[in-house]
C-alpha positions as CSV (number, residue, x, y, z in Angstrom):
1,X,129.0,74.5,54.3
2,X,127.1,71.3,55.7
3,X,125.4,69.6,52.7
4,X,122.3,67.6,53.3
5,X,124.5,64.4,54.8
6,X,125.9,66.8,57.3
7,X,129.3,66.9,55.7
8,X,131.1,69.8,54.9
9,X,132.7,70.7,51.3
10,X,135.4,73.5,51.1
11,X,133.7,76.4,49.5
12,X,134.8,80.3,48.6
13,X,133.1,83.0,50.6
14,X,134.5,86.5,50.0
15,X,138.5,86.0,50.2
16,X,138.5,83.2,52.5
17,X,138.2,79.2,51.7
18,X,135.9,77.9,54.6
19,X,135.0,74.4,55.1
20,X,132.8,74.6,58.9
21,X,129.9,76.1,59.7
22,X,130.5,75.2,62.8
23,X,133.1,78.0,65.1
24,X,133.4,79.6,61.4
25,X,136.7,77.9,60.6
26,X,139.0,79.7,57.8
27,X,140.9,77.3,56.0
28,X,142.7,79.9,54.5
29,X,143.0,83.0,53.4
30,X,142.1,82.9,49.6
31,X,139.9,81.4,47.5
32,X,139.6,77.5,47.2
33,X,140.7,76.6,44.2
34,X,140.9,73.4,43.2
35,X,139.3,72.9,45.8
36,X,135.7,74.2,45.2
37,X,133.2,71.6,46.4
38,X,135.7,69.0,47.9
39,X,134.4,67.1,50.5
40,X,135.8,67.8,53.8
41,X,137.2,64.2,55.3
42,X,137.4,65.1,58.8
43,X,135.7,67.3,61.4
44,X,137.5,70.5,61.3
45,X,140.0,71.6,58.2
46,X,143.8,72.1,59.1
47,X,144.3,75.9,59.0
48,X,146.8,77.3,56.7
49,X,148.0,80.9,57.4
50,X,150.2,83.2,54.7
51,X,152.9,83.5,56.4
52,X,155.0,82.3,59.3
53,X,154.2,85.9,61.7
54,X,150.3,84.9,61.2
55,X,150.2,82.0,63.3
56,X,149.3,81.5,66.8
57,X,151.0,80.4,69.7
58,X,150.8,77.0,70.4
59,X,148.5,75.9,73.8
60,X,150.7,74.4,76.6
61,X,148.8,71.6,78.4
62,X,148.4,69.4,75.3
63,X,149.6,66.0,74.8
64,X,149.9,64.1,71.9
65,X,149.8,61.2,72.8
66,X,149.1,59.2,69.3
67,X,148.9,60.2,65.9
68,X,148.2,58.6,62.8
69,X,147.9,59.8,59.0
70,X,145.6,58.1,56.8
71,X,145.0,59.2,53.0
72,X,144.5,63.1,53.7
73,X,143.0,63.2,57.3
74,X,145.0,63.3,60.4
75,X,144.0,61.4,63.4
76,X,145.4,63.1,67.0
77,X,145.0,61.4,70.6
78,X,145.3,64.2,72.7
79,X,145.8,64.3,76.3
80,X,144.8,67.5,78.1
81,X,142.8,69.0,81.9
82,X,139.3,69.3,81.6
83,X,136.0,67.2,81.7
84,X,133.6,70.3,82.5
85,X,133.5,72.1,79.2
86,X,133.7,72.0,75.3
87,X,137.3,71.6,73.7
88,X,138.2,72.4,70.4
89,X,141.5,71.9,68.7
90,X,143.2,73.4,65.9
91,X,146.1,72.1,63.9
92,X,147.5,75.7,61.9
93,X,150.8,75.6,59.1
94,X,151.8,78.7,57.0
95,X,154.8,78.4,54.5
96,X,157.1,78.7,53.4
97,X,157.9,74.8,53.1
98,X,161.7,74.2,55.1
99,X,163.6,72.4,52.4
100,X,164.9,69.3,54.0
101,X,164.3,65.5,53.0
102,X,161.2,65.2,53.6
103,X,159.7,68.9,53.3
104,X,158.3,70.4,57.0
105,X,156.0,73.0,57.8
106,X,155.6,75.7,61.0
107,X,153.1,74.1,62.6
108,X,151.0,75.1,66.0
109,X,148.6,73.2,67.9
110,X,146.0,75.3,69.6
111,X,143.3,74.6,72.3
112,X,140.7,76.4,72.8
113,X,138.0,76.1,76.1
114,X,136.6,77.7,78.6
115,X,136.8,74.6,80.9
116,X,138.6,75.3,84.2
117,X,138.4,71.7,85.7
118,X,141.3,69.8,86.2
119,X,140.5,66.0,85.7
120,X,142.9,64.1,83.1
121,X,140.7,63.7,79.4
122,X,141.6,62.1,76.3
123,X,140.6,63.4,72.7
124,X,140.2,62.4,69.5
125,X,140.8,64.6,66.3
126,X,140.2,64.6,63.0
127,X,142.2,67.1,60.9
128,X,141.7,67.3,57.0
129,X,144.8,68.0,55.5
130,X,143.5,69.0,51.9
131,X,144.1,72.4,51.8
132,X,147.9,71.8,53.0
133,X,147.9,69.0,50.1
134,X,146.8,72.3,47.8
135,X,148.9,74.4,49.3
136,X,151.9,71.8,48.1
137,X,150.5,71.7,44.6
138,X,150.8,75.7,44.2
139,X,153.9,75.6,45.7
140,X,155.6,72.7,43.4
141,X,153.0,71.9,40.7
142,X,152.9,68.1,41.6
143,X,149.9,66.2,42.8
144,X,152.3,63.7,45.4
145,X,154.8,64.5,47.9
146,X,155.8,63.8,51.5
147,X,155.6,66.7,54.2
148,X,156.8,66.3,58.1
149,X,154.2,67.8,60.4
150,X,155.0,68.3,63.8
151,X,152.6,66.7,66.1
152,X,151.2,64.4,63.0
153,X,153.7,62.8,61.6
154,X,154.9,62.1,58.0
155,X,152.2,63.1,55.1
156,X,152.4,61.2,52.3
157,X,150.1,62.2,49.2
């Protein structure tokens, strides 16, 4: 929910950890946790799913064409047809965690428009990866780690 700054903070409504107003975004599917009242560092939450048969197909016609990991937010340069419409991207994991040196998730990349025009656009995103941070800590009961996400890169907490 926005607080008066316009920022969002991860908070529990029914069964579901939500951090936008904005689309109605589900962080995931349980309560927060930990992370109760945590600010949101980016404009939309990565989206962690329960298991590997919930998540969606990835979008074809996406780039990445940069991508950069700084503290907990994920920064994507995306490449993509458009320039008529709204975009909105989503970055979705579920577990389990592959075991391998360092850890890696399922990860999908979704797009999501209506726009039917076909010019070239770049896009910035801004990912938070707290609640896949959390989502570590419940798995391994540690507060640091290193996870590989496809499309992002290396996350090291």
């Amino acid at each position: 929910m926005a607080d008066d700054n316009g920022e969002y903070r991860y908070r529990t409504f029914g069964n579901t950890c939500e951090a936008t107003v904005e689309d109605a975004i589900v962080s995931f599917q349980s309560v927060c946790g930990e992370l109760e009242d945590e600010l949101a560092e980016a404009s939309r939450p990565i989206v962690v799913h329960d298991s590997i048969e919930q998540l969606p197909k990835s979008s074809g016609g996406v780039t990445v064409l940069d991508s950069e990991i700084s503290q907990d937010v994920a920064e994507l340069v995306l490449e993509h047809s458009g320039g008529c419409d709204e975009h909105r991207f989503d970055l979705h994991v579920a577990p389990p965690f592959m075991e391998s040196w360092p850890l890696q998730i399922n990860t999908r990349l979704t797009h999501h428009t209506e726009d039917n025009c076909e010019a070239v656009v770049t896009t910035h995103v801004s990912i938070d990866l707290l609640p896949l941070k959390n989502l570590y800590h419940l798995n391994y009961n540690s507060d640091s780690g290193e996870i590989m996400i496809p499309y992002t890169g290396l996350y090291q907490f």
